[in-house]
ZANUDO-181733 format. One line per field, with one value per residue (C-alpha): residue in three letters; x, y, z; residue number from 1. Coordinates in nm, 3 decimals. Each point is the difference from the previous one (the first is absolute). Layout:
rest <- (Ala;...)
east <- (X;...)
north <- (Y;...)
up <- (Z;...)
nr <- (NUM;...)
END
This chain:
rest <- (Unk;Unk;Unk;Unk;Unk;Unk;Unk;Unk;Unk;Unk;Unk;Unk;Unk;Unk;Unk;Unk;Unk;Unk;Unk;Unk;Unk;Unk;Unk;Unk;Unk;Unk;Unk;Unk;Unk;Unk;Unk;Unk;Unk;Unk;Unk;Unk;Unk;Unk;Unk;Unk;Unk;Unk;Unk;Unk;Unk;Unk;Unk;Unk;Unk;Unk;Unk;Unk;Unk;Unk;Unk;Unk;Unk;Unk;Unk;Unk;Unk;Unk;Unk;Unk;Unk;Unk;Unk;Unk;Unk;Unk;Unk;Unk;Unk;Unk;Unk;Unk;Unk;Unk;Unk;Unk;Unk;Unk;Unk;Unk;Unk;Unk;Unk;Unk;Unk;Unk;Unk;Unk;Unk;Unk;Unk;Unk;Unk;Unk;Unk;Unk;Unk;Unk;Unk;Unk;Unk;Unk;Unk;Unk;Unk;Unk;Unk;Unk;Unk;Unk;Unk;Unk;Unk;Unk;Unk;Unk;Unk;Unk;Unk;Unk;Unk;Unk;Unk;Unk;Unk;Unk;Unk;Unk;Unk;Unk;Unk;Unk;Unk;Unk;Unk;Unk;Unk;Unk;Unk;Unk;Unk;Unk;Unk;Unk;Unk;Unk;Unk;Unk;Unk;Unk;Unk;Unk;Unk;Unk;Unk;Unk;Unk;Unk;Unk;Unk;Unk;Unk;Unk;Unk;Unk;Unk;Unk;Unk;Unk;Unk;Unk;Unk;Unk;Unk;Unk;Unk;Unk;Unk;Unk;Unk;Unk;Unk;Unk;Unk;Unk;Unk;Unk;Unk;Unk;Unk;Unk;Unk;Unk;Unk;Unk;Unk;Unk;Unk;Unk;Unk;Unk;Unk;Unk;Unk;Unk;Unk;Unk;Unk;Unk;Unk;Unk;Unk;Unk;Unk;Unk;Unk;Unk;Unk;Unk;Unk;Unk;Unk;Unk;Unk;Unk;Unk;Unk;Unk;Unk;Unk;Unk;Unk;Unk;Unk;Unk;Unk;Unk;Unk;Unk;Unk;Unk;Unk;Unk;Unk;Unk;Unk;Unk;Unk;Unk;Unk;Unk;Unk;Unk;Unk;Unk;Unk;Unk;Unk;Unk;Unk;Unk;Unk;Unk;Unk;Unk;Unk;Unk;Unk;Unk;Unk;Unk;Unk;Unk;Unk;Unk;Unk;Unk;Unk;Unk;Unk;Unk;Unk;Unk;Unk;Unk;Unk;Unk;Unk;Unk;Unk;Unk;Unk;Unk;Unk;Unk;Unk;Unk;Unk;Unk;Unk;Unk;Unk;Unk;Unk;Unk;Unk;Unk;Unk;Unk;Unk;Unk;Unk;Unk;Unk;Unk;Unk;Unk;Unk;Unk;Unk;Unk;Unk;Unk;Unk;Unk;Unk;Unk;Unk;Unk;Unk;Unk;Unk;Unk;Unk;Unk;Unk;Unk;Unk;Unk;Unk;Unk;Unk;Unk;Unk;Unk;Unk;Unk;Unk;Unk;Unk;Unk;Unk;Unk;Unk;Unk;Unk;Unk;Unk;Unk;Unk;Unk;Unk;Unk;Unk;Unk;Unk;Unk;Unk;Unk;Unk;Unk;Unk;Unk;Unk;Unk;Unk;Unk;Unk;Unk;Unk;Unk;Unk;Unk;Unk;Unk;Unk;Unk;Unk;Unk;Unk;Unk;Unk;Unk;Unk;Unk;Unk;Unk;Unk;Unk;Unk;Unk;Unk;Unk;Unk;Unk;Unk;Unk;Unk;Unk;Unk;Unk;Unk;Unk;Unk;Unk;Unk;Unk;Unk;Unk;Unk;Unk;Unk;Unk;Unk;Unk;Unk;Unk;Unk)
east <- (31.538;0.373;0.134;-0.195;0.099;0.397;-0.049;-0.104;0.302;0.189;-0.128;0.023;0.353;0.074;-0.158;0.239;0.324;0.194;-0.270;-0.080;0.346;0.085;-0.265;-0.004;0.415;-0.138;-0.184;0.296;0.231;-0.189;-0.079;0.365;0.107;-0.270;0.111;0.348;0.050;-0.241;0.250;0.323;-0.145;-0.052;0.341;0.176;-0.233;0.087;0.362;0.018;-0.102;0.206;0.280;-0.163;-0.042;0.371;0.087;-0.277;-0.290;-0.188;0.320;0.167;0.365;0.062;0.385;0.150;0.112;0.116;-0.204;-0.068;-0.225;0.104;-0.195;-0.001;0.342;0.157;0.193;-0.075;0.164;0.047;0.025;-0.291;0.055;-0.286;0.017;-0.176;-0.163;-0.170;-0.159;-0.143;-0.103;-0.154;-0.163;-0.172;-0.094;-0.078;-0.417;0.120;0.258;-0.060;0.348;0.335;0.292;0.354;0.312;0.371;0.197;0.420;0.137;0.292;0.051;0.200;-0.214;0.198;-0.204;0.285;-0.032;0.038;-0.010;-0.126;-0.028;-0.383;-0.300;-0.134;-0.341;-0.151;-0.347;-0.313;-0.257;-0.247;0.221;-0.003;-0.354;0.003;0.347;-0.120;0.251;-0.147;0.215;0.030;0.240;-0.019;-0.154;-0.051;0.072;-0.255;-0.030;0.246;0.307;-0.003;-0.128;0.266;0.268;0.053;0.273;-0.188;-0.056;-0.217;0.209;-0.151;0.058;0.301;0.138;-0.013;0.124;0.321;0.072;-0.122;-0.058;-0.249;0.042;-0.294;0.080;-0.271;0.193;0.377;0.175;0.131;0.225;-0.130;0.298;0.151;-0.361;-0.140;-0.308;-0.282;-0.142;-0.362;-0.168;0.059;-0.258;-0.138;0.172;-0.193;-0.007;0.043;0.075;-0.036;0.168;0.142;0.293;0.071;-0.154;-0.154;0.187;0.298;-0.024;0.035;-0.323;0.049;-0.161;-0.021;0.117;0.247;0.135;-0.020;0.255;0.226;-0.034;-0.101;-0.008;0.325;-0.075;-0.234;-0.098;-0.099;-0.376;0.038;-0.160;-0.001;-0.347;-0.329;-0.270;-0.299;-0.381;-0.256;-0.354;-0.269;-0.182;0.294;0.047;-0.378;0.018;0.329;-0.197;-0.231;0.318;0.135;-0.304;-0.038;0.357;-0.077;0.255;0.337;0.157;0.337;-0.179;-0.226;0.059;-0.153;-0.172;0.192;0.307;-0.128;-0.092;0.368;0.146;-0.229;0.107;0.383;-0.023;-0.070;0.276;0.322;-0.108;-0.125;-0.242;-0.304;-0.003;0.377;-0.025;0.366;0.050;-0.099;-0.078;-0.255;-0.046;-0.312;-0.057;-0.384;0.046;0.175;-0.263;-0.247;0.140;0.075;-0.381;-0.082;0.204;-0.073;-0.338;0.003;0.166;-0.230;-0.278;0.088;0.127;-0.376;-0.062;0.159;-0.102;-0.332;0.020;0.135;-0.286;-0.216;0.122;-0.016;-0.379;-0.067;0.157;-0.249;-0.315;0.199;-0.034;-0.344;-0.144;0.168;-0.194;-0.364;0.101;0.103;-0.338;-0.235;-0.165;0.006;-0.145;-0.317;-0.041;0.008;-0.248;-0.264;-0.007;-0.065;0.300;-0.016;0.204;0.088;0.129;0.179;0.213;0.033;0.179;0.236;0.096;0.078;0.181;0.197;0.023;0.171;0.241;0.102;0.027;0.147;0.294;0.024;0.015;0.299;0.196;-0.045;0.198;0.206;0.095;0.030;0.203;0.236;0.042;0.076;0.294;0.103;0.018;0.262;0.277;0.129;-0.109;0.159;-0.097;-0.262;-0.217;-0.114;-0.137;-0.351;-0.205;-0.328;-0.266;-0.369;-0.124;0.219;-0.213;-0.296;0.026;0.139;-0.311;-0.236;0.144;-0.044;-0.349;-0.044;0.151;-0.199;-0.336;0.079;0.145;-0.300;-0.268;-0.005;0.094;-0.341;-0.214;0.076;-0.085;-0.290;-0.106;0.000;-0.364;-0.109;-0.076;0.332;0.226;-0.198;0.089;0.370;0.188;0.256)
north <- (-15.428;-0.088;0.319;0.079;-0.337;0.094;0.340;-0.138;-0.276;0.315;0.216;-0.335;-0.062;0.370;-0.014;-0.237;0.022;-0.233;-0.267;-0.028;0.024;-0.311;-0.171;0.098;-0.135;-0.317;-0.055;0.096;-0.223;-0.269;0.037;0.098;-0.362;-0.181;0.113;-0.005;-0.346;-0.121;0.179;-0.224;-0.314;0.038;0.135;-0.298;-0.239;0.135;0.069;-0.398;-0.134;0.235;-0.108;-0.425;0.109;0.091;-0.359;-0.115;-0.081;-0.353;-0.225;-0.248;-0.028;-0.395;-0.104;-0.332;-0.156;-0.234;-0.331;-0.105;-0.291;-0.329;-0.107;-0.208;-0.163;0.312;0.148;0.318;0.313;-0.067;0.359;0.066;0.178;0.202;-0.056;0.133;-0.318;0.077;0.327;-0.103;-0.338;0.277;0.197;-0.325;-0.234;0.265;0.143;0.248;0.205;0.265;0.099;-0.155;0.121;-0.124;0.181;0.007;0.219;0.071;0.196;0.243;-0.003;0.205;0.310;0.198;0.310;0.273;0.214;-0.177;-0.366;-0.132;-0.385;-0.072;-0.257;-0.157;-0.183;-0.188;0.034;-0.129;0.291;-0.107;0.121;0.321;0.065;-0.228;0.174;0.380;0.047;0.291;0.155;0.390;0.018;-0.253;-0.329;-0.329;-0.293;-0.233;-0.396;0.063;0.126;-0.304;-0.265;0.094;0.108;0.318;0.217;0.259;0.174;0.195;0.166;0.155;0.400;0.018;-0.212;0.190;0.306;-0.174;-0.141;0.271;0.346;0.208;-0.121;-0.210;-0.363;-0.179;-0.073;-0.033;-0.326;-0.131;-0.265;-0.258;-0.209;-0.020;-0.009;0.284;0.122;0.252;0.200;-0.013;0.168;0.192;-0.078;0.275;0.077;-0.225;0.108;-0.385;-0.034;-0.392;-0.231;-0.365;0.022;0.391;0.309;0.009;0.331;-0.141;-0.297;-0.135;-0.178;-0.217;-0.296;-0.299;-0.186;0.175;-0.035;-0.317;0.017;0.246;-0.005;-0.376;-0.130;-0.173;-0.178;-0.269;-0.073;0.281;0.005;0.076;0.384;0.234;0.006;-0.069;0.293;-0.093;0.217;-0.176;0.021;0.250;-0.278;-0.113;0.375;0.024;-0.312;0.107;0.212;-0.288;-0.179;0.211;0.089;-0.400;-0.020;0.323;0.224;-0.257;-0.085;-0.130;-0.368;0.039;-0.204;0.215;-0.094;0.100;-0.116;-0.313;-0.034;0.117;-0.238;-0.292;0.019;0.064;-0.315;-0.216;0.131;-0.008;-0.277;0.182;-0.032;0.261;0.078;0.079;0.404;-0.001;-0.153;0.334;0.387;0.183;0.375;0.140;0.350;-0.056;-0.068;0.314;0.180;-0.132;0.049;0.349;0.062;-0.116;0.202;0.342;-0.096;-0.058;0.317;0.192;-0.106;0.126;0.340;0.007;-0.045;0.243;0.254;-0.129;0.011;0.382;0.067;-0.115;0.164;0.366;-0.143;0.007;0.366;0.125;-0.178;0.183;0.336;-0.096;-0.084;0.339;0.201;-0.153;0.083;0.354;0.063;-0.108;0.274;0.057;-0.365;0.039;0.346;-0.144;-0.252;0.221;0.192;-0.347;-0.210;-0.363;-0.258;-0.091;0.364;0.059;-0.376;0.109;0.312;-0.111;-0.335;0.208;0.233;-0.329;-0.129;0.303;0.050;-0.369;0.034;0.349;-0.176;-0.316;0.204;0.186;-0.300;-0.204;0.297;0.024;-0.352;0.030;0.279;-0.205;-0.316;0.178;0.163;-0.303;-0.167;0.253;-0.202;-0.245;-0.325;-0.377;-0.285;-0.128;0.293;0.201;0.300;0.091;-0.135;0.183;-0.225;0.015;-0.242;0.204;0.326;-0.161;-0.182;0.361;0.152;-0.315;-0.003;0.390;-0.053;-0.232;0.190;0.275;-0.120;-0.254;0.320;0.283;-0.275;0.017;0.321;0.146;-0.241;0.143;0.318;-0.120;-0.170;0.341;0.100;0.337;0.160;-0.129;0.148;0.285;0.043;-0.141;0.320;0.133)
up <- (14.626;-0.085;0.031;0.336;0.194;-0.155;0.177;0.310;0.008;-0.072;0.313;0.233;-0.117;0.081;0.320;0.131;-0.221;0.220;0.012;-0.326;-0.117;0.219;-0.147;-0.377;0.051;0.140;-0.326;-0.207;0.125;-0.037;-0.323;-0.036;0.164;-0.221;-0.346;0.046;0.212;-0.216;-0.304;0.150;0.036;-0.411;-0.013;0.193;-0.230;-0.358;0.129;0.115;-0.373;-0.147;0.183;-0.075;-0.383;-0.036;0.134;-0.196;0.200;0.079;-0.143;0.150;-0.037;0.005;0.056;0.074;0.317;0.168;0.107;0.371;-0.066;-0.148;-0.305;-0.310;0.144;0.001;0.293;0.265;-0.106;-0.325;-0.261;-0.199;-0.343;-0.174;-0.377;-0.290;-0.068;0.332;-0.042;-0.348;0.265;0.207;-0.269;-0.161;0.315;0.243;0.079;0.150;-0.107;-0.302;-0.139;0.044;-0.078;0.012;0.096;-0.007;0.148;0.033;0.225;-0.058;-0.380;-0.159;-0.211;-0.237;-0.183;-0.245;0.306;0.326;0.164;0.322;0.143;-0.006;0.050;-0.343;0.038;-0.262;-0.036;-0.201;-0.169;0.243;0.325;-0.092;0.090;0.334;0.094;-0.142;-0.247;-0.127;-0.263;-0.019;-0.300;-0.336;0.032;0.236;-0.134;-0.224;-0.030;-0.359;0.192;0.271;-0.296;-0.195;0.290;-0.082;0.124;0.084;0.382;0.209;0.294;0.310;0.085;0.185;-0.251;-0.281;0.206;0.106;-0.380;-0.187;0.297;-0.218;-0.343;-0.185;0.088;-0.228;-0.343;0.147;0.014;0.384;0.051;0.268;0.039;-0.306;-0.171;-0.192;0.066;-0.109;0.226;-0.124;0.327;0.326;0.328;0.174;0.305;0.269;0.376;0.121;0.367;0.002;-0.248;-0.015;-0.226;-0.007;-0.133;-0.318;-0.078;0.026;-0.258;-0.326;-0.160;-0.317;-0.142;0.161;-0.290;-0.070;0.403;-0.025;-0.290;0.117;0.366;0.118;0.339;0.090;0.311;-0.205;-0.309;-0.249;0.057;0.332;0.108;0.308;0.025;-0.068;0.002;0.050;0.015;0.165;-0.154;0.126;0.154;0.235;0.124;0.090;0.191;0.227;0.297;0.013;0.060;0.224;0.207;0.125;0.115;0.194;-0.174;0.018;-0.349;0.073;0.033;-0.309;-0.285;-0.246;-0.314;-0.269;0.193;0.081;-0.401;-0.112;0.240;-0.096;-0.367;0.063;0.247;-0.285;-0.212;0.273;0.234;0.283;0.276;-0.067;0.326;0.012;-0.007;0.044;-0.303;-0.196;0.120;-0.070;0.058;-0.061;-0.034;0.090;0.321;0.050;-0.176;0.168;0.361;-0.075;-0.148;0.326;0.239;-0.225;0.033;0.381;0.016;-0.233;0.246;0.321;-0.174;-0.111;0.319;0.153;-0.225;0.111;0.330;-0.036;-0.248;0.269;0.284;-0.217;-0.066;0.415;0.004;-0.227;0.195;0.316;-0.183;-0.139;0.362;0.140;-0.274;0.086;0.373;-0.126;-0.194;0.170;0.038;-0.361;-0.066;0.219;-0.156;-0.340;0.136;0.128;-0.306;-0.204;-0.076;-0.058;0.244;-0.397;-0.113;0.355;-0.049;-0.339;0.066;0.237;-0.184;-0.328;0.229;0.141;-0.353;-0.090;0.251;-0.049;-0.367;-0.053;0.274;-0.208;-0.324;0.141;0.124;-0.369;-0.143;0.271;-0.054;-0.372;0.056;0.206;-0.239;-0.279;0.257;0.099;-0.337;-0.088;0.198;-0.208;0.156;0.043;-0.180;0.180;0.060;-0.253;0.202;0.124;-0.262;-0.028;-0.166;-0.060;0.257;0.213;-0.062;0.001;0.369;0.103;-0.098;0.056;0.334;0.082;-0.106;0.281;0.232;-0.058;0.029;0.329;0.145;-0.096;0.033;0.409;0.044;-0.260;0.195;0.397;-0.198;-0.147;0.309;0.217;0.144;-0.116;0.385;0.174;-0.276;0.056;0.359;-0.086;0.064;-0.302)
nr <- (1;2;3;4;5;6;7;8;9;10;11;12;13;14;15;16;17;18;19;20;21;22;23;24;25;26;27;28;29;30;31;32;33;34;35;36;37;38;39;40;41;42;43;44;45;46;47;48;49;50;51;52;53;54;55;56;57;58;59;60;61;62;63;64;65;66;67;68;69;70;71;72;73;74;75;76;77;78;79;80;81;82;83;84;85;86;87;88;89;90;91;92;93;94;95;96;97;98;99;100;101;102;103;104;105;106;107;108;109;110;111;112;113;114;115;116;117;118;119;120;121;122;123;124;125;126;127;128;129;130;131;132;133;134;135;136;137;138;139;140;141;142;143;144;145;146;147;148;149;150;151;152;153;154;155;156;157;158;159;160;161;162;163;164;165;166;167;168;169;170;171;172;173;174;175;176;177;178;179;180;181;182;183;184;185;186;187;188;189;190;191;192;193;194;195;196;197;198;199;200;201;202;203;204;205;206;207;208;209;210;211;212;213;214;215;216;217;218;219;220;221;222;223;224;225;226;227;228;229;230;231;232;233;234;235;236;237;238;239;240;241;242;243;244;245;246;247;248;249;250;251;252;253;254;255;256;257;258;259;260;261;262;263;264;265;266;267;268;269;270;271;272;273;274;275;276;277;278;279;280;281;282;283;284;285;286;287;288;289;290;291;292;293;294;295;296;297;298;299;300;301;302;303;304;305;306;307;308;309;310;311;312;313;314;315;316;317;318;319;320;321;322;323;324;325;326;327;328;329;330;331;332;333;334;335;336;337;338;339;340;341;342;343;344;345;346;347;348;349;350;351;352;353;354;355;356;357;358;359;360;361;362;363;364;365;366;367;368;369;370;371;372;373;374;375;376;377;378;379;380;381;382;383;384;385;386;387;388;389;390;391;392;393;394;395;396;397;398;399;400;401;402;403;404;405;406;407;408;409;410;411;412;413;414;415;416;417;418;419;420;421;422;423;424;425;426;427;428;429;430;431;432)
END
């Protein structure tokens, strides 16, 4: 039965070349649009939290400011500096935040290696940044709770780093000079692709313990416990709750006071003599909200390319019902012949719906490799940051086919029935 309902698709598709070809590239395409819009949506998605990851996604980068509220008998616009009394404040008081990390950072130290020198960025960081900030290391070793406990001079330095101080020579083992102060070079980052920072590329820095920056490089506009920066990663709970958030101030978030905000600046109120409702008094960038907001906006736009892809999908669908109809106009004839000699209303709808099934599915079959075909072309360009290609994925496939599925039996369905539905004696007299 298969082979005899693909011959006749075959001989209908021959008897009118330019029809059916129309209509099997009406099918095509849309399966065509359908995998691969579907395939960049994913692309722009896994591109976006690569591009988040490399910042170091979900933190919140909290920096002091400068009051605009009176409080405590303290004056408007007074400077508020961070310490590292107030992260480990942070880190003990606060529900909501899971890892906080301190930093210090100089700007524009000298860095001497035996081979070459440059004028750099050295940050000061605690073990636990370097998973909320990425620090992966490709080369040696990150640092562990022994070097900053006991301030070791040792470093981690970023890619172009170690290609500026050392061009293609092994950098993990040699001694650099940071200022004056020798240190060893215990690991080298991965190169990251970072299009966003706050204080300057990863690449391009200097990591060592914060103890040890404290010692050799502290803050000179206060006291020595002052730092840069606090880093701070909200628990899982607090992300879950933000679209809630969001969603009842109807997508505006430069007026929300958001949680773990609101719980950072409640606890560093207490400690400088600030209003809690002062959100001058300290900044707070979270990374979240930029997540999320971008989540949203791929998402948006990963609909209505579904949609279109769709709506193409659909239109090839009404093509095929077009060529279907034509056919049980053509052979009529046939039909009531194949009636008066005994066939079922059941076996004549069956034959033409597997004849419309095929047509549909032989089309849809062509345009999934078709579109395969394509992404893997495409994916040949080197990309930017934020899109990683067209990202073929198994819900992809299956909505392709799930879809053409669909497609196929709304559009054979009608068609099989007018067939079906045909009186014996008035086909008869239908002329050829």
């Amino acid at each position: 039965m298969t082979l005899e309902v693909l011959a006749q698709v075959v001989g209908n598709l021959k008897a009118n070349t330019l029809r059916s070809v129309l209509t099997m590239f009406g099918i095509v395409w849309g399966v065509v649009s359908v995998v691969v819009l579907s395939a960049m949506g994913e692309g722009f998605r896994r591109g976006n939290e690569t591009v988040l990851r490399e910042l170091g996604r979900n933190i919140v980068i909290v920096r002091g400011g400068r009051t605009s509220m009176q409080a405590g008998g303290e004056r408007a616009g007074r400077r508020i500096f961070l310490t590292v009394d107030d992260a480990r404040a942070i880190a003990a008081e606060s529900r909501l935040a899971a890892v906080v990390s301190p930093e210090i950072e100089r700007g524009g130290v000298t860095v001497k290696s035996l081979y070459n020198n440059a004028s750099l960025d050295v940050t000061g960081v605690e073990p636990q940044y370097q998973a909320i900030r990425t620090l992966d290391v490709a080369e040696g070793r990150g640092f562990i709770d022994a070097d900053n406990d006991g301030a070791r001079s040792v470093a981690v330095i970023g890619a172009d780093v170690a290609t500026q101080l050392f061009a293609e020579r092994a950098a993990v083992g040699q001694t650099i000079h940071l200022g004056g102060h020798p240190y060893t070079v215990i690991g080298r980052l991965r190169r990251k692709e970072q299009d966003s920072n706050y204080s300057g590329p990863d690449n391009d820095k200097v990591f060592i313990p914060f103890e040890a920056a404290r010692r050799d490089f502290p803050r000179t506009d206060a006291d020595p416990g002052v730092v840069s920066d606090v880093i701070v990663t909200p628990r899982p709970e607090v992300l879950a709750g933000m679209p809630a958030i969001l969603a009842a101030r109807s997508g505006r978030i430069d007026d929300i006071d958001w949680p773990i905000e609101r719980d950072i600046r409640r606890i560093l109120a207490r400690r400088h003599r600030f209003d809690p409702d002062d959100r001058d008094a300290i900044s707070a960038w979270d990374t979240s909200l930029e997540s999320m907001m971008m989540d949203s906006m791929i998402g948006a736009m990963t609909t209505f390319f579904l949609v279109v892809g769709l709506v193409t999908l659909g239109l090839g669908g009404l093509g095929v019902m077009n060529i279907m109809l034509v056919a049980v106009r053509e052979r009529t004839r046939e039909i009531g012949l194949r009636k008066a000699l005994g066939a079922t209303n059941a076996e004549v709808q069956h034959q033409f719906f597997l004849e419309g099934f095929a047509l549909t599915f032989v089309s849809g079959l062509m345009g999934f490799l078709l579109a395969v075909g394509l992404c893997a072309l495409v994916n040949l360009i080197p990309m930017p940051a934020r899109f990683q290609g067209l990202v073929l994925t198994w819900p992809t496939g299956l909505l392709a086919i799930g879809v053409l599925v669909l497609v196929g039996v709304v559009t054979s369905t009608y068609p099989a029935r007018r067939a079906a539905a045909l009186p014996p004696v008035e086909a008869l007299r239908a002329e050829a």
